[in-house]
DRENGU-148974 format. One line per 10 residues: number of its first residue (from 0); for each residue x, y, z of C-alpha. Coordinates in pm, 1 decimal. Last residue first. Layout:
// DRENGU-148974
NUM = X:Y:Z ~ ...
END
This chain:
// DRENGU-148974
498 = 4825.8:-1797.0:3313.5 ~ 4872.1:-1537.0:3602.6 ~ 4976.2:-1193.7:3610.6 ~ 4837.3:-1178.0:3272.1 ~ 5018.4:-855.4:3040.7 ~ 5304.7:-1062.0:2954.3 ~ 5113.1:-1317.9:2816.7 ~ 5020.3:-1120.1:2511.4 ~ 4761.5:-1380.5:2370.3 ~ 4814.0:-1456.1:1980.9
488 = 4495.2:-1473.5:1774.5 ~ 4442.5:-1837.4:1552.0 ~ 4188.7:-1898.6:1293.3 ~ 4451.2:-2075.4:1065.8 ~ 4229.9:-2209.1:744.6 ~ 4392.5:-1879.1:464.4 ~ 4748.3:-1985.7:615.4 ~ 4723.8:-2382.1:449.4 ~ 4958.1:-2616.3:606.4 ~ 5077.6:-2842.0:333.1
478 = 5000.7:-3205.1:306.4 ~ 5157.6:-3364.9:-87.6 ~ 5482.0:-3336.9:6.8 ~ 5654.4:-3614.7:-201.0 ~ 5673.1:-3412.0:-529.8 ~ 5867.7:-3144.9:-320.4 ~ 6141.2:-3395.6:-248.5 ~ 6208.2:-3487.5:-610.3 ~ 6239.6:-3130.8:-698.2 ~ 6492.0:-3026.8:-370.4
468 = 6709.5:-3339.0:-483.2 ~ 6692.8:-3235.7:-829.9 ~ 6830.3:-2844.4:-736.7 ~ 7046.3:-2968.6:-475.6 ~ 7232.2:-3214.8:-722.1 ~ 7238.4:-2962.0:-986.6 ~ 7450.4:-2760.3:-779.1 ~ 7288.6:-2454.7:-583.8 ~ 7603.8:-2196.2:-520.3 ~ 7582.7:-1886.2:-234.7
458 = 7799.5:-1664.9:-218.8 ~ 8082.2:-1516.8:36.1 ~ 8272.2:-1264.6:-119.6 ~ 8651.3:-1226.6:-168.4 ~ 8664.0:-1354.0:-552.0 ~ 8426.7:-1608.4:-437.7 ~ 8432.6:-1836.3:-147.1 ~ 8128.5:-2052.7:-150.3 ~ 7808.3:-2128.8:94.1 ~ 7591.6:-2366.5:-73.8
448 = 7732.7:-2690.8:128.1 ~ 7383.2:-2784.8:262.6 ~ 7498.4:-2787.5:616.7 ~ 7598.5:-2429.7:539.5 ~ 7310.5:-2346.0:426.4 ~ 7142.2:-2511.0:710.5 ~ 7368.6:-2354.6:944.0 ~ 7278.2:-1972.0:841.3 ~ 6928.7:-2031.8:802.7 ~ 6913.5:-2122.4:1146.5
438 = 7126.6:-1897.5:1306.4 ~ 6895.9:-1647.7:1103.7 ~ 6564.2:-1768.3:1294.4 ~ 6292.6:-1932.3:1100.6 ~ 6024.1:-1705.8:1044.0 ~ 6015.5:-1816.7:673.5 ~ 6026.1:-1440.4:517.0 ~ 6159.0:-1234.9:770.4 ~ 6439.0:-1473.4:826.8 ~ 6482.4:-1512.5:413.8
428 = 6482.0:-1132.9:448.4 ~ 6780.0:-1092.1:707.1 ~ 6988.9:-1397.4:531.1 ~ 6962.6:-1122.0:238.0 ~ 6850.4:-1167.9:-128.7 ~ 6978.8:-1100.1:-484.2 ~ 6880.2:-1205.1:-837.0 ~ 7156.4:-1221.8:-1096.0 ~ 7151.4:-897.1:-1279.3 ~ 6916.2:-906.3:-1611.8
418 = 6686.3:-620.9:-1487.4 ~ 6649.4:-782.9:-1136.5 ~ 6681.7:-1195.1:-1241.0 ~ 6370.4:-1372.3:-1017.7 ~ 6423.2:-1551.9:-724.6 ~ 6161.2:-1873.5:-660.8 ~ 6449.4:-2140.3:-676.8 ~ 6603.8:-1899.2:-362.7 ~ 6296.7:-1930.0:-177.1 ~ 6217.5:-2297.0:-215.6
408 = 6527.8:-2358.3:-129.3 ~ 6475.0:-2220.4:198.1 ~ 6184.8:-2406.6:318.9 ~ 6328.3:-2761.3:187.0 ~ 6599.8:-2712.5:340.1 ~ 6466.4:-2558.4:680.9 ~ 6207.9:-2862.4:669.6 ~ 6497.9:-3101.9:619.8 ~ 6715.6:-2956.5:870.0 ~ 6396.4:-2970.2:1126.9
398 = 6340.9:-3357.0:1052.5 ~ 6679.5:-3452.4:1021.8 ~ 6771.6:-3275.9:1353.5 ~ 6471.9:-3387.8:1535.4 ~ 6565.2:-3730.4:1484.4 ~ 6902.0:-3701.1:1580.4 ~ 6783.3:-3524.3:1905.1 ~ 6773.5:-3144.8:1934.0 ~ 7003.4:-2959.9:2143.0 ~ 6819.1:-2670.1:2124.0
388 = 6442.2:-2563.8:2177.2 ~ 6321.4:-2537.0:1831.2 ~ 6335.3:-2198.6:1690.8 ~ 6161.2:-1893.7:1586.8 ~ 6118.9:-1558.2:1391.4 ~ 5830.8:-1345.7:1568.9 ~ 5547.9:-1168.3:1364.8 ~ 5261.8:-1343.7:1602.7 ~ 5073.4:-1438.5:1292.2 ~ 5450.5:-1561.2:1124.1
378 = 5565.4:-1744.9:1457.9 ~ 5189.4:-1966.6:1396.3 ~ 5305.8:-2020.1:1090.1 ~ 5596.4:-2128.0:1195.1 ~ 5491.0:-2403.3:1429.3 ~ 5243.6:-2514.5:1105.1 ~ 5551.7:-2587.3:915.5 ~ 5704.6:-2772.9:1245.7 ~ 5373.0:-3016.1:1276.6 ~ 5328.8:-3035.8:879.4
368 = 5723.2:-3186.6:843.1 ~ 5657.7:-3486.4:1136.7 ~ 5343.3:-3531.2:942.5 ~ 5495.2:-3643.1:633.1 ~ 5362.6:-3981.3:641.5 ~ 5672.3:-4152.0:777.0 ~ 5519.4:-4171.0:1098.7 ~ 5142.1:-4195.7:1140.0 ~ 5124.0:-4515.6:1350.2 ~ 5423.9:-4416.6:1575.5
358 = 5279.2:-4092.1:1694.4 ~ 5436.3:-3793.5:1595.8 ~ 5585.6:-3582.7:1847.1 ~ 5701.0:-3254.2:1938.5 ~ 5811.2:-3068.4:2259.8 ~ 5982.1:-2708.3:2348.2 ~ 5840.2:-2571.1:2005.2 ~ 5859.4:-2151.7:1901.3 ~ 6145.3:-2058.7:2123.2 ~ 6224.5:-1723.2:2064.3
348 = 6492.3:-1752.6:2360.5 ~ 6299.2:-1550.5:2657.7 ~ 5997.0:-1739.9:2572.3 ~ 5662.8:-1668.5:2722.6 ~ 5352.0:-1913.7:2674.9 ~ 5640.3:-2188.5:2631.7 ~ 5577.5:-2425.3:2343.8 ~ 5413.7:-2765.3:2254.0 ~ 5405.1:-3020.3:1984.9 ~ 5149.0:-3266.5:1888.9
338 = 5076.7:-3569.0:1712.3 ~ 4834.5:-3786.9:1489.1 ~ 4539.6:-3734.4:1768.8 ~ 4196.4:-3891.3:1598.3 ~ 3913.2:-3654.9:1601.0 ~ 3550.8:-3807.1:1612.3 ~ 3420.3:-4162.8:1507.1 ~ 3324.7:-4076.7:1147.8 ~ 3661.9:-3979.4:1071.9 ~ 3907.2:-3666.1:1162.6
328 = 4319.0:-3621.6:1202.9 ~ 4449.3:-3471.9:1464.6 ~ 4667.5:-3242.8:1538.0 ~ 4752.0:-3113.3:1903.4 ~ 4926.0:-2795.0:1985.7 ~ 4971.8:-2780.1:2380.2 ~ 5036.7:-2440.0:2506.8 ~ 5300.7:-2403.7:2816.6 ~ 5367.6:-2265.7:3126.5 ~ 5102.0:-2419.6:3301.7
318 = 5215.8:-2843.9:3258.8 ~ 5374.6:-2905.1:3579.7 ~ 5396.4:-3227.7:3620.9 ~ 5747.9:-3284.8:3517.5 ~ 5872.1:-3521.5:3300.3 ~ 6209.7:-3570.3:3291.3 ~ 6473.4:-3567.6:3042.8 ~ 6672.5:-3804.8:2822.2 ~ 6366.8:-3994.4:2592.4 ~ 6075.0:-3919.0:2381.4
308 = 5889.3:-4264.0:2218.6 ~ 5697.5:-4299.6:2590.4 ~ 5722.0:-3980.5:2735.6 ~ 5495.2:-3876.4:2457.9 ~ 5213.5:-4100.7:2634.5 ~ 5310.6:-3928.7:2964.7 ~ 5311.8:-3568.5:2843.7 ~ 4937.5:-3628.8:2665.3 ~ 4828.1:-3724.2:3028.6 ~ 4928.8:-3446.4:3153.3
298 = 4792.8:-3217.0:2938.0 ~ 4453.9:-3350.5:2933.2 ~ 4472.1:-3323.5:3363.7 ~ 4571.3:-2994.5:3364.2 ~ 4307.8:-2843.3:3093.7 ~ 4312.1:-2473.4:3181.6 ~ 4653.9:-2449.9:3266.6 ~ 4807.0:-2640.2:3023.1 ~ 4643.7:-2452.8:2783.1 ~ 4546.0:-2678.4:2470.6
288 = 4537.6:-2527.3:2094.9 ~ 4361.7:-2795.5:1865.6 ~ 4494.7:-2861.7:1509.6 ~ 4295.5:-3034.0:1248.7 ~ 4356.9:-3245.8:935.1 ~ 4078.6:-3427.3:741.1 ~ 4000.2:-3188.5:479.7 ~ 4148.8:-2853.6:651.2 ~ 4086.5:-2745.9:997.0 ~ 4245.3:-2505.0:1220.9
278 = 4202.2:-2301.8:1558.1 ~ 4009.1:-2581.7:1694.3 ~ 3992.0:-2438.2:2092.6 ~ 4071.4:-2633.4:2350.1 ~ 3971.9:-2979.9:2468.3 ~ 4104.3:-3271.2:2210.7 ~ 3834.1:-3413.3:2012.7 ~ 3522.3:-3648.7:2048.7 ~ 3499.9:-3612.0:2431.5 ~ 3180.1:-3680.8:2635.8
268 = 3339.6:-3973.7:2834.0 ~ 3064.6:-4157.5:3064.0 ~ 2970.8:-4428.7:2800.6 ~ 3355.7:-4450.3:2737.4 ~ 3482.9:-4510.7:3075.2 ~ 3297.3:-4812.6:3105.8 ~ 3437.7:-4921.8:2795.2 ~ 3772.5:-4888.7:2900.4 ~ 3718.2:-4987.8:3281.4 ~ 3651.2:-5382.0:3094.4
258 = 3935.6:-5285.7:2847.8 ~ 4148.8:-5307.3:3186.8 ~ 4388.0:-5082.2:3333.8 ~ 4299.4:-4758.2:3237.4 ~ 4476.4:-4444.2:3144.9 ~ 4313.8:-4112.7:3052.0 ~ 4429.1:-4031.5:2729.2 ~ 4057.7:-3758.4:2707.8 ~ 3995.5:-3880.8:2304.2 ~ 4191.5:-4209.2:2259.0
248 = 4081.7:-4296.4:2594.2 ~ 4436.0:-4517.5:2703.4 ~ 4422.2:-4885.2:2783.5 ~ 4774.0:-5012.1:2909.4 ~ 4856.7:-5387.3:2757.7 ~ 5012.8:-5646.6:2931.4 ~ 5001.5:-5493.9:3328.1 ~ 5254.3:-5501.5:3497.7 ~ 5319.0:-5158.9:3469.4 ~ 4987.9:-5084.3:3620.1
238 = 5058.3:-5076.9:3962.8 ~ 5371.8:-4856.2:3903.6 ~ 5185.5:-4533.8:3781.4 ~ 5261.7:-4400.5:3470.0 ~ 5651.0:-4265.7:3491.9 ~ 5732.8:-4334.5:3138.7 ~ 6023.1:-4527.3:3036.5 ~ 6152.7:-4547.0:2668.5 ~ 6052.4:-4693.1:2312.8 ~ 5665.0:-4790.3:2373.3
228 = 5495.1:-5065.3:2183.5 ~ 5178.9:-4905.0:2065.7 ~ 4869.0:-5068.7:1971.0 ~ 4629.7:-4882.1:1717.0 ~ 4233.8:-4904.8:1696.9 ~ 4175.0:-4649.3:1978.6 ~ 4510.0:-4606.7:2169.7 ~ 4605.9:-4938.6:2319.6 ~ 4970.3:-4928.7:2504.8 ~ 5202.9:-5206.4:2562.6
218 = 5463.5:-5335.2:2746.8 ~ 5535.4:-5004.8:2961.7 ~ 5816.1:-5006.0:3183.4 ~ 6093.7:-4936.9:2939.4 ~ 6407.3:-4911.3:3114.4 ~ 6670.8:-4639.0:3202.1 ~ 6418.7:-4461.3:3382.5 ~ 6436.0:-4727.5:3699.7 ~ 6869.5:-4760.1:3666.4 ~ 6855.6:-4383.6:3736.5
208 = 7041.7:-4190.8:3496.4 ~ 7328.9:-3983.3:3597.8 ~ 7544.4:-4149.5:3353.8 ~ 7305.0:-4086.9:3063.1 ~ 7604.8:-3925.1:2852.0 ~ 7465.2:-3789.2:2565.1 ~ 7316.8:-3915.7:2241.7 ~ 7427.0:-3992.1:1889.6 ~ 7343.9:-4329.8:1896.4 ~ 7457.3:-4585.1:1618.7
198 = 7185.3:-4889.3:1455.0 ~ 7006.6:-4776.9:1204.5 ~ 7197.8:-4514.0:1017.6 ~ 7101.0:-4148.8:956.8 ~ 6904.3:-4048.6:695.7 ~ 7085.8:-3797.2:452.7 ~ 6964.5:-3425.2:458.2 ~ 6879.7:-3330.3:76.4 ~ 6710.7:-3607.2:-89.9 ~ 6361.7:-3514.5:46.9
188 = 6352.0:-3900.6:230.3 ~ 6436.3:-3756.0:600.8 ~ 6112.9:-3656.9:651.7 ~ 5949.7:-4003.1:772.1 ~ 6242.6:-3987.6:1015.9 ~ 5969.3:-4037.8:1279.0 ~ 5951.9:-4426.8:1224.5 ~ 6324.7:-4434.6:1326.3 ~ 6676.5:-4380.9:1279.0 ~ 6975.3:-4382.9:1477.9
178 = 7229.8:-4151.9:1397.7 ~ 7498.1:-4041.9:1171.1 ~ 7580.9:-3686.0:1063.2 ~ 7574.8:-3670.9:712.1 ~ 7761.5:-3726.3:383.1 ~ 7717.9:-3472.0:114.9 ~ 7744.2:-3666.0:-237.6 ~ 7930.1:-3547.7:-508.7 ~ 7778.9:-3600.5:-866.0 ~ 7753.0:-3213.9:-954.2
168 = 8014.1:-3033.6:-710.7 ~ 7945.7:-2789.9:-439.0 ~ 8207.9:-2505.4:-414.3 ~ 8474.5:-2578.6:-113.9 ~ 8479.0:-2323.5:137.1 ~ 8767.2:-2161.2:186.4 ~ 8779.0:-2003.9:563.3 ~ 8808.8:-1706.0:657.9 ~ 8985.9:-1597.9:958.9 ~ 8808.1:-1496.7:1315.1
158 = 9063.0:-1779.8:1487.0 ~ 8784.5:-2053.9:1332.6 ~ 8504.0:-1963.1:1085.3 ~ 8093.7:-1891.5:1204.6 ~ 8189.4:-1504.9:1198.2 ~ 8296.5:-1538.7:880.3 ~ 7921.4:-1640.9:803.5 ~ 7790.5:-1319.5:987.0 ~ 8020.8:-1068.9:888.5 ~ 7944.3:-1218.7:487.1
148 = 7563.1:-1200.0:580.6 ~ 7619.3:-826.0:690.2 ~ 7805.3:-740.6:352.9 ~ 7560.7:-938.3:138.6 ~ 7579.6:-1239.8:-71.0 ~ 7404.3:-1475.8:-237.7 ~ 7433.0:-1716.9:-538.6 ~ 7157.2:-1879.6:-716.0 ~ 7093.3:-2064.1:-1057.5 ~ 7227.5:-2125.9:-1391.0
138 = 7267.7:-2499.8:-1365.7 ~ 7647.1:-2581.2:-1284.9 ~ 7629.9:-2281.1:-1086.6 ~ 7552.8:-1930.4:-1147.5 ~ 7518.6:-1667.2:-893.5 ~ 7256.2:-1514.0:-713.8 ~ 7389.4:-1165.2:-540.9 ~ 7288.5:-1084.9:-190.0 ~ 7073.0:-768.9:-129.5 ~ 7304.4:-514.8:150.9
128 = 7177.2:-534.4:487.3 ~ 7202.8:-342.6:782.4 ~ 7142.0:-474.3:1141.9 ~ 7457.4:-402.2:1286.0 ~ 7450.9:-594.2:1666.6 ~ 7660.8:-876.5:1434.5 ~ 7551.8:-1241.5:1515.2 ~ 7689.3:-1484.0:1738.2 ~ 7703.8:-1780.1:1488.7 ~ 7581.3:-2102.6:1496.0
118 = 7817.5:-2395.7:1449.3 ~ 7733.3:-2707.6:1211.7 ~ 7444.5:-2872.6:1359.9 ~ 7406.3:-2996.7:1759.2 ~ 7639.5:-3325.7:1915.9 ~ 7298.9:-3471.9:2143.9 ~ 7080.2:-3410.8:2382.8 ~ 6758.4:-3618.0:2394.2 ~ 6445.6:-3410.3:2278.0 ~ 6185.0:-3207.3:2298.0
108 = 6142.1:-3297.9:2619.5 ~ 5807.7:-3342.8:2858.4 ~ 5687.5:-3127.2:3104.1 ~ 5888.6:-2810.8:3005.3 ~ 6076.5:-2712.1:3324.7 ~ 6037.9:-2391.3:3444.3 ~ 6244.8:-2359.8:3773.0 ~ 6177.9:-2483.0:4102.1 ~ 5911.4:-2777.6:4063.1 ~ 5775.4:-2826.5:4388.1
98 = 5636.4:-3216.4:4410.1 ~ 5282.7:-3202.5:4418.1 ~ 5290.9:-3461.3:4156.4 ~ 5469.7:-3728.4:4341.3 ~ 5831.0:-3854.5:4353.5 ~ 5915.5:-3588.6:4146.0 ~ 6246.4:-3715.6:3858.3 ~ 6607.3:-3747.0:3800.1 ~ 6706.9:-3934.0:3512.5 ~ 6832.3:-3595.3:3404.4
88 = 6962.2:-3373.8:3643.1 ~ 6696.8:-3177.2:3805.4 ~ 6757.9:-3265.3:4199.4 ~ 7118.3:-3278.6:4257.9 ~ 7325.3:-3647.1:4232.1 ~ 7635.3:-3719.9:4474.9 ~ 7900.4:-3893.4:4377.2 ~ 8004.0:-4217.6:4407.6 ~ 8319.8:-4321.5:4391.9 ~ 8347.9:-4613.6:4117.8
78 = 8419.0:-4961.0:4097.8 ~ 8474.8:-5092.7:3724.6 ~ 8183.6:-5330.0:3661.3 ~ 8271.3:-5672.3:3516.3 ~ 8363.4:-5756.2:3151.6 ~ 8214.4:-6062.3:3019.5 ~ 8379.8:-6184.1:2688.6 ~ 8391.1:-6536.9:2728.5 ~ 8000.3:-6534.0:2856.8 ~ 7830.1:-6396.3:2469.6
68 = 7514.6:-6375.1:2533.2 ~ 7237.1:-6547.3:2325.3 ~ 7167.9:-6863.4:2544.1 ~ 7096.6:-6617.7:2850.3 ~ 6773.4:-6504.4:2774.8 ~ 6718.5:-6139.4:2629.9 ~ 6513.0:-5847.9:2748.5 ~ 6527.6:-5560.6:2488.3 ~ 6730.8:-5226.8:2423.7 ~ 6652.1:-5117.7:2072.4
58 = 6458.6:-4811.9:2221.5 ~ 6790.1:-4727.8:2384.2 ~ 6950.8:-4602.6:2046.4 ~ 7298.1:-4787.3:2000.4 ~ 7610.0:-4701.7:2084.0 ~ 7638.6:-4952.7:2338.1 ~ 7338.8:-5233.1:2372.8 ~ 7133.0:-5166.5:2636.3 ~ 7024.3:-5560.3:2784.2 ~ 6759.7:-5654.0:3024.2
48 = 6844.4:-6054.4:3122.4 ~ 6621.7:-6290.8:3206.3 ~ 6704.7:-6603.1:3451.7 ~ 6455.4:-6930.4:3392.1 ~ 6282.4:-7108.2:3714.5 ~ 5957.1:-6950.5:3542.4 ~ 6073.3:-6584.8:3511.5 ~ 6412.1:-6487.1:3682.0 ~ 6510.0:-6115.9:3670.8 ~ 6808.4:-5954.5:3597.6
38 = 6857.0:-5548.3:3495.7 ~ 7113.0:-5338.6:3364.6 ~ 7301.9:-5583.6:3203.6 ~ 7524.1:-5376.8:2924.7 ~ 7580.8:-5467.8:2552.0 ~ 7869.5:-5473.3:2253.8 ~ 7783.3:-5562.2:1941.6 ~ 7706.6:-5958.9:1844.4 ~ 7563.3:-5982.4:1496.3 ~ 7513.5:-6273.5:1323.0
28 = 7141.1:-6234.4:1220.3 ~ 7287.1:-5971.5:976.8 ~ 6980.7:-5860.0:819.1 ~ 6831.9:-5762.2:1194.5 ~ 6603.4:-6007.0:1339.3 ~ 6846.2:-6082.3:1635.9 ~ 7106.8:-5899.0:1820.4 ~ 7306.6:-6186.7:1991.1 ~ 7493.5:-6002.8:2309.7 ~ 7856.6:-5922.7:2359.1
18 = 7962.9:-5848.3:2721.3 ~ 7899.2:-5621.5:2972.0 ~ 7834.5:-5585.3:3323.7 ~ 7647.4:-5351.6:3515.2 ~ 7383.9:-5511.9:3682.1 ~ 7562.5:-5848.0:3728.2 ~ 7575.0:-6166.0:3585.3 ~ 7700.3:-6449.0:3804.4 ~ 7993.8:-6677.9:3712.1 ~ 7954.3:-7071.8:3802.7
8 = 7910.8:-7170.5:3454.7 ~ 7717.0:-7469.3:3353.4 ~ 7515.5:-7290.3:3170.4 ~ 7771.1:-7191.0:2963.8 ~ 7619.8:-6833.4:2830.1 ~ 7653.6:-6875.5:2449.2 ~ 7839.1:-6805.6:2139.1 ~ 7763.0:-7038.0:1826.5 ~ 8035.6:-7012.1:1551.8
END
């Protein structure tokens, strides 16, 4: 059955209606979910239509003509107060870049908020720990336990009692959270954390969104040999978001509006690499450490190209709080940027990244996985554990639950039987060990289903299941960061007065 706007139809379309809209190229080309108008605009005598569609991700939102929506289901806006909107909430953004920025914001998100892991505990002020006891499972493996780890996991129970947990099970399968996915879930294939759907959102509430950030404005973006179609709004300037394709240096990002001012900008551009410092390099892969002090206008421009496939919060221009970690990989023609994260110069929360990003070209390539190891190598030279600025986004999720997996795992598969007594460990050491903070650690075994109830003690059980899964995955992750290539000496900011 064909559903259609009736052209004949004397009904406007609003900004803010909704009704069901034709999805197209998907493998069920009959597929009308749910959508909202947020924009309308008439090309060439013919009315165009800019469509979210609900619960899903908004880099699936699309112009659409009106032949594919679905007119005997239009719902109308519901009439609302209106309430004021403060400065800082999210949609909210500087008219100009000498805006005052109040508070420490990083210049471009991590990620969008969304529902976070399984609970983290507040942990015990006690900072003994007993070893943990390995235990066997349906493949003689590990267990763990420890009278500080069992505070802290019945900590993470309802109405302070313990709860059961249900032993792992050969043949059962874990299901996950669901999300959208995308080319960054490229680490999502380790067989531990499932991938999360294709289609359903797990984001927040955008309601204070203005209707500007709420669509992409970019139609395309040129970045050496690659063309990017960008997911989400950026705030480049407006004169050139008409344009058809955006020209960006590959090596300085500077934006350009024409490939004539591209090349002309290249006989003058010096560049081969990201400014900074190369603090490691091995084959092909490098990593460049950026202050976003020192090189303002670099920084900037990186936060505007990420702004394009990050969404939910606002960049700010402001980019001398933080470090900018950029890898890249090398050719003939000079350094290529793959991706980047960044981090606070000081962190009051032991955060080790406030921003990361793969480019779309190199997802699903394992670099998603290479950025975060190398963020905790860097924690491990500056003898910190660390974290990701929380709420991540789905993506981030699957990509930082499968590193912690995959990181902590290893660990326990590498325990060794203490004069024939099942090998022990403590959530304390595996912190120590990885750098990776023991809320962490704590959720992703639990996410993982290893914790068990056993004979009054808390233990940890890897199934068969894990133990493949965690085999197969390894085989895939052929890029490792490599400690003996880091050249890198942490700065005490404290002791500067000014970055």
């Amino acid at each position: 059955m064909t559903k259609m706007a009736d052209s004949g139809s004397s009904v406007e379309i609003v900004e803010g209606c909704r009704l069901p809209v034709l999805r197209k190229n998907q493998e069920h080309e009959d597929e009308w979910p749910l959508a909202e108008i947020l924009s309308v605009k008439e090309v060439s005598g013919r009315k165009l239509y800019y469509v979210h569609y609900i619960d899903f991700n908004k880099r699936l939102d699309e112009w659409v003509t009106a032949d594919r929506l679905d007119m005997k289901k239009l719902q109308f806006p519901k009439k609302e107060a209106k309430t004021p909107t403060k400065n800082g909430l999210p949609g909210s953004r500087p008219s100009s870049p000498e805006r005052e920025v109040k508070r420490k914001v990083e210049p471009v998100p991590l990620v969008p908020q969304v529902p976070p892991a399984p609970p983290v505990p507040s942990l015990p002020t006690s900072t003994e720990a007993s070893p943990a006891a390995v235990f066997p499972a349906a493949r003689e493996t590990n267990v763990f336990k420890s009278r500080e780890d069992h505070e802290q996991i019945s900590s993470l129970t309802t109405n302070g009692t313990a709860r059961r947990l249900i032993p792992s099970q050969p043949g059962r399968k874990r299901k996950a959270n669901c999300g959208p996915t995308d080319e960054d879930s490229q680490d999502s294939s380790d067989g531990i954390p499932s991938a999360p759907r294709m289609t359903g959102s797990l984001v927040s509430d955008r309601s204070h969104d203005d209707i500007v950030t709420r669509m992409k404005n970019i139609e395309c973006i040129e970045l050496g040999r690659h063309r990017l179609k960008p997911w989400y709004f950026s705030p480049y300037p407006q004169e050139l978001t008409s344009l058809p394709i955006l020209y960006l240096c590959e090596f300085c990002l500077k934006y350009l509006k024409s490939l004539k001012c591209l090349q002309r900008h290249l006989t003058k551009c010096n560049l081969r690499h990201p400014p900074g410092n190369e603090i490691y390099r091995k084959g092909t892969i490098s990593f460049f450490e950026i202050d976003g002090r020192k090189n303002k206008n670099y920084s900037q421009n990186l936060c505007l190209l990420a702004k394009c496939f990050l969404d939910h919060k606002t960049l700010y221009y402001d980019t001398d709080p933080f470090l900018f970690y950029v890898m890249t990989e090398y050719d003939s023609k000079g350094f290529h940027i793959v991706g980047y994260f960044s981090k606070e110069k000081e962190s009051t929360e032991d955060y080790n990244v406030a921003c990361i990003l793969t480019l779309p070209p190199y997802q699903r390539r394992g670099y998603g996985k290479l950025l975060i190891e190398f963020s905790y190598e860097l924690s491990k030279v500056e003898g910190k554990t660390g974290t990701p600025e929380k709420p991540l986004s789905d993506l981030g999720l699957l990509s930082y639950r499968s590193y912690w997996s995959q990181t902590i795992l290893e660990i326990l598969m590498d325990l060794k039987p203490d004069n024939g007594e099942r090998p022990q460990i403590t959530i304390n050491e595996i912190s120590e060990i990885t750098s990776v903070k023991k809320e962490d650690v704590i959720s992703t075994l639990q996410y993982l289903n290893l914790i068990n109830y056993y004979k009054g003690q808390y233990i940890l059980t890897l199934s068969e299941d894990i133990v493949d899964g965690h085999e197969r995955a390894m085989q895939k992750r052929h890029t490792r960061i490599d400690p003996k290539c880091l050249h890198f000496t942490p700065k005490d900011w404290s002791k500067r007065g000014k970055w």
